[in-house]
C-alpha positions in Angstrom: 0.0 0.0 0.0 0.9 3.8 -0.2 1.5 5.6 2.7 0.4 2.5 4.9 1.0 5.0 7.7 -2.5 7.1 7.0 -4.4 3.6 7.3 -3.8 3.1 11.0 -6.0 4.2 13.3 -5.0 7.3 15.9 -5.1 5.0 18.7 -2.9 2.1 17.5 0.0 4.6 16.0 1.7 4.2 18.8 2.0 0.5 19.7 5.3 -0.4 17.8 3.8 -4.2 17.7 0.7 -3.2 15.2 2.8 -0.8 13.4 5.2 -3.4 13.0 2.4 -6.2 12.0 0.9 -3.9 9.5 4.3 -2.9 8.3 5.1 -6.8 7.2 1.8 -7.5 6.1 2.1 -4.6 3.8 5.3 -5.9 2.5 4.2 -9.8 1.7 0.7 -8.5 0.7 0.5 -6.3 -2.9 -3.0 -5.2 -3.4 -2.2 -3.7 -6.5 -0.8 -7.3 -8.4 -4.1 -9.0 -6.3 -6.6 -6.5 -7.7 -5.0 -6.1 -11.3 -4.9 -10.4 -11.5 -8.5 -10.2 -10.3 -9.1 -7.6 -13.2 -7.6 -9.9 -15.9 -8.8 -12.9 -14.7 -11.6 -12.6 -13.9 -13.4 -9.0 -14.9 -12.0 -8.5 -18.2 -14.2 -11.0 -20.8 -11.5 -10.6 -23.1 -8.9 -12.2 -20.6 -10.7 -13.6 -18.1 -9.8 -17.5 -18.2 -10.6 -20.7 -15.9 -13.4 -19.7 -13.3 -13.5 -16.1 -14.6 -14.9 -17.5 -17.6 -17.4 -19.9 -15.5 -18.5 -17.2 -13.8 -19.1 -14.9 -17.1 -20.9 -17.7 -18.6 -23.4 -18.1 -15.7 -23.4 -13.9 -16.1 -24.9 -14.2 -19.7 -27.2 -17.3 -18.9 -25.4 -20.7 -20.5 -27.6 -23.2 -18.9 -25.2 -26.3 -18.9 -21.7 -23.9 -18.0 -19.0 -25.4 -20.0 -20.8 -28.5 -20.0 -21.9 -29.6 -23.7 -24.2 -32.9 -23.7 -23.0 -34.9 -26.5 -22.3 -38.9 -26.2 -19.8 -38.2 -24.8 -20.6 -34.9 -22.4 -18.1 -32.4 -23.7 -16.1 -29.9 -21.4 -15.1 -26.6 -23.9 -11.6 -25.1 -22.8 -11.5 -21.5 -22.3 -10.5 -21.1 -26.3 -14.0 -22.5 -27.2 -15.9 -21.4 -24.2 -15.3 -17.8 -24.6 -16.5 -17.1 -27.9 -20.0 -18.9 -26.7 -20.0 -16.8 -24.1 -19.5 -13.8 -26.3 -22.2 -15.2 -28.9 -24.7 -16.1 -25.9 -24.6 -12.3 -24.7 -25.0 -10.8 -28.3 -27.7 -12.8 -28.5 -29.5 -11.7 -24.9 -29.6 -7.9 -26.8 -30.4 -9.1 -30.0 -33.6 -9.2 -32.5 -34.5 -12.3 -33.8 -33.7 -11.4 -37.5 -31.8 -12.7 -40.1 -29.6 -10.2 -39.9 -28.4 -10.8 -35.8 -28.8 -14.8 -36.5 -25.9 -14.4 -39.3 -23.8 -11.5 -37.6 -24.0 -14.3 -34.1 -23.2 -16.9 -36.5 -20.2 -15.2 -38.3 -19.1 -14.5 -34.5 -19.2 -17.9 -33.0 -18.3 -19.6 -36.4 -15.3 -17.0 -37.1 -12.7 -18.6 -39.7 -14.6 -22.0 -40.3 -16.4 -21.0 -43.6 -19.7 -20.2 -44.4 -22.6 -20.0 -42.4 -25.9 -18.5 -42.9 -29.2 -18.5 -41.6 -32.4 -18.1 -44.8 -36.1 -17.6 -43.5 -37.8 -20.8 -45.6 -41.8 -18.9 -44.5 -44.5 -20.7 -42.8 -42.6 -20.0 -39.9 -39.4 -22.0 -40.6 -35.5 -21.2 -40.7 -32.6 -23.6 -41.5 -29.1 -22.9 -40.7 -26.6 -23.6 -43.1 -23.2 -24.4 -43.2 -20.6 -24.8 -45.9 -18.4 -27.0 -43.6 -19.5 -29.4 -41.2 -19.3 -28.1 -37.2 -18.2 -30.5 -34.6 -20.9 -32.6 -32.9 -20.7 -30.2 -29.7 -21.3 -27.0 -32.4 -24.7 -28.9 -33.5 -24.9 -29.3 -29.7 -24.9 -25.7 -28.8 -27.1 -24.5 -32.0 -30.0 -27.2 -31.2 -29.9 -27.3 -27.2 -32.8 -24.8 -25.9 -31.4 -22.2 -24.1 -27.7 -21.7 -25.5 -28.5 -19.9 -29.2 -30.7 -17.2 -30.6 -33.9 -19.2 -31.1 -37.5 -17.4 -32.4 -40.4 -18.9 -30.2 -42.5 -21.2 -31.9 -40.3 -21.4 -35.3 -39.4 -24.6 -36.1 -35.3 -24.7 -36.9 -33.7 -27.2 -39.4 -29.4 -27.1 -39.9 -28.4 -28.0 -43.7 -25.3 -29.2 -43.5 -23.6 -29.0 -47.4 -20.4 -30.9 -48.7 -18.2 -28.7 -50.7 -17.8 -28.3 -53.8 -21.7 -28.1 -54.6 -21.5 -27.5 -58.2 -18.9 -28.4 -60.8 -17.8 -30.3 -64.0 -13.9 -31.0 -64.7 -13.0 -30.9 -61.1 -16.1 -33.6 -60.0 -14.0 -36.2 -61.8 -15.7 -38.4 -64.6 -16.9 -41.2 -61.3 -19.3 -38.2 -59.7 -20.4 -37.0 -63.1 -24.0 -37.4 -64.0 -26.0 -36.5 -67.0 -28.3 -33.2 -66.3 -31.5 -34.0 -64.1 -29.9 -37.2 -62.6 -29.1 -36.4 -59.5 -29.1 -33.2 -57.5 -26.4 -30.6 -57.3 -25.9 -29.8 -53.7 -25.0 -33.0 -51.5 -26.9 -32.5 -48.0 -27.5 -33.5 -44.9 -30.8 -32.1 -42.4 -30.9 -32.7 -38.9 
């Protein structure tokens, strides 16, 4: 502390045994390294790591934590966990519109390829992506309570395998004669 002196009371400033006690304690005890750890590790979303993310992540809502319920249960480390927890407090502020689905998608989904969200009407919506998310990404899109999710819109996920459309690089064993088979090779869950 600065000027440890100011922090002792009138009464005790002249009992050389306090003095002395807070003296040492104020030597092995740096409030300033304790509060800036507690800043970084735990305050600061952007650095926060281990239980400062746990605690940010029952902050925002996450139901399950860290916890993903796949077969079997998947734990995120802090790398995966914080960009949920980034994504799942966008989404607590957000509209439901196209527009916030794809900007959360593009956010939790940064570098992986393409992923959209398209309103099909008759109050449907299908995600789709252009590369094929790990079983604990299909976890936290379809789990209530995690993602964006309109009430009473029923949700489908297209999953497509690249390249959808093409002649000389499909190779002669995938080609087809026109009206044979479709273009885009997909999966719906």
């Amino acid at each position: 502390m600065k000027n440890v002196e100011q922090t002792i009371l009138s009464q005790y400033g002249n009992s050389a045994t306090i003095t002395q006690l807070i003296h040492n304690m104020n030597a092995y005890i740096d409030p300033c390294a304790d509060i800036d750890n507690f800043y970084n590790v735990v305050w600061n979303v952007e650095t926060a790591e281990g239980f400062g993310l746990d605690i940010w992540g029952r902050i925002v809502g996450l139901p399950t934590g860290r916890y993903i319920y796949t077969s079997p249960v998947t734990v995120l480390t802090d790398a995966q966990f914080l960009p949920l927890i980034l994504v799942k407090a966008l989404s607590n502020i957000s509209i439901t519109s196209s527009a916030s689905f794809n900007q959360l998608l593009n956010n939790l989904f940064a570098g992986r390829g393409r992923s959209y969200v398209s309103d099909q009407g008759n109050m449907q919506m299908r995600y789709t992506f252009e590369f094929t998310p790990l079983p604990y990404e299909v976890q936290i899109m379809t789990q209530p309570g995690i993602f964006l999710r309109p009430a009473g819109v029923q949700v489908s996920i297209l999953l497509i395998s690249l390249p959808v459309f093409g002649f000389s690089e499909a190779g002669t064993i995938t080609s087809a004669p026109w009206g044979q088979a479709p273009f885009v090779q997909t999966e719906i869950i």
